[in-house]
C-alpha positions in Angstrom: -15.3 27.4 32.1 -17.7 25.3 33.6 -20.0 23.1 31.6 -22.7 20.5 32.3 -22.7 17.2 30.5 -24.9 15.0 29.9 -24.2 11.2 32.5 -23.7 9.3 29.2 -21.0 12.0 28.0 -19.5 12.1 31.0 -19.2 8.0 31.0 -17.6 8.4 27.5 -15.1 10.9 28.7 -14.1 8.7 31.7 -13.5 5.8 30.1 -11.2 7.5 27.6 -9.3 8.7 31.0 -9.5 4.9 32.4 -7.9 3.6 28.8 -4.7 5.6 30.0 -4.9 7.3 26.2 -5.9 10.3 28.0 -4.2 11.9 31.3 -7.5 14.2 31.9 -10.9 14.5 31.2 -9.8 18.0 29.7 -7.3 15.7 27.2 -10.7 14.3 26.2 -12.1 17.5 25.5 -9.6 19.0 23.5 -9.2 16.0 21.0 -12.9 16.2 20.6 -12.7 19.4 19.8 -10.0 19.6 17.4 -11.7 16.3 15.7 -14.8 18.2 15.4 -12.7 21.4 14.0 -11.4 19.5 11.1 -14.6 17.6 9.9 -16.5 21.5 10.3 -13.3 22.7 7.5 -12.2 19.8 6.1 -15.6 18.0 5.4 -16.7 14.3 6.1 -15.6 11.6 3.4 -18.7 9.8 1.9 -18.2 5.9 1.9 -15.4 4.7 -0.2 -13.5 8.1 -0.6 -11.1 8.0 2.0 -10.2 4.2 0.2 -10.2 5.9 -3.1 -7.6 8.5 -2.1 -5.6 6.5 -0.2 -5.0 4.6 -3.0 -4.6 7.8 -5.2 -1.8 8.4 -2.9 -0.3 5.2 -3.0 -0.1 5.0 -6.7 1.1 8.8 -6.9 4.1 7.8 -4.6 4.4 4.3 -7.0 4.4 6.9 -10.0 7.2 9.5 -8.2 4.9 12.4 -8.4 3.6 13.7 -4.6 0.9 16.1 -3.7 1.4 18.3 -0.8 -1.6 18.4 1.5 -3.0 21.7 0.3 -3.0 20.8 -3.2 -4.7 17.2 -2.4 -7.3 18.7 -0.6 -7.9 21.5 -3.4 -8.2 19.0 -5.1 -10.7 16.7 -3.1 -12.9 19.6 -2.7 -13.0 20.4 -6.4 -14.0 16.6 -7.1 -16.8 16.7 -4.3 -18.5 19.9 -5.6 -18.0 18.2 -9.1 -19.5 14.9 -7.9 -22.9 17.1 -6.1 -23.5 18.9 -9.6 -23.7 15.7 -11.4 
């Protein structure tokens, strides 16, 4: 595949290359990609919520009682839907 990108996109992916983070401008790609794959399924976090669960998580593990992943983002989306009724 073969794609055209914009001059300022292409600076952005070159620097990332020069920063020795990433060995190719197709490293670049990817990570985009995938970054942009999990905000499309897992949502972005509204100012203050990533703080908020964070700390949810560090008082659950003070308090013994862990969530695995699935169940604390069950549970984030429930609160979100919650929070856009209200």
């Amino acid at each position: 595949m073969n794609l055209s990108l914009d001059p300022k996109l292409q600076k952005l992916i070159e620097e990332r290359v020069k920063s020795g983070r990433y060995a190719t401008a197709e490293d670049v790609v990817a990570a985009a990609l995938l970054t942009l794959d999990q905000q499309e399924r897992f949502g972005d976090f509204v100012p203050g919520e990533l703080d908020e669960l964070l700390a949810e998580g560090e008082q659950s593990i003070k308090e013994d009682r862990t969530l695995d992943g699935e169940e604390a983002f069950r549970l984030r989306k429930t609160r979100r839907a919650s929070k856009k009724n209200s």
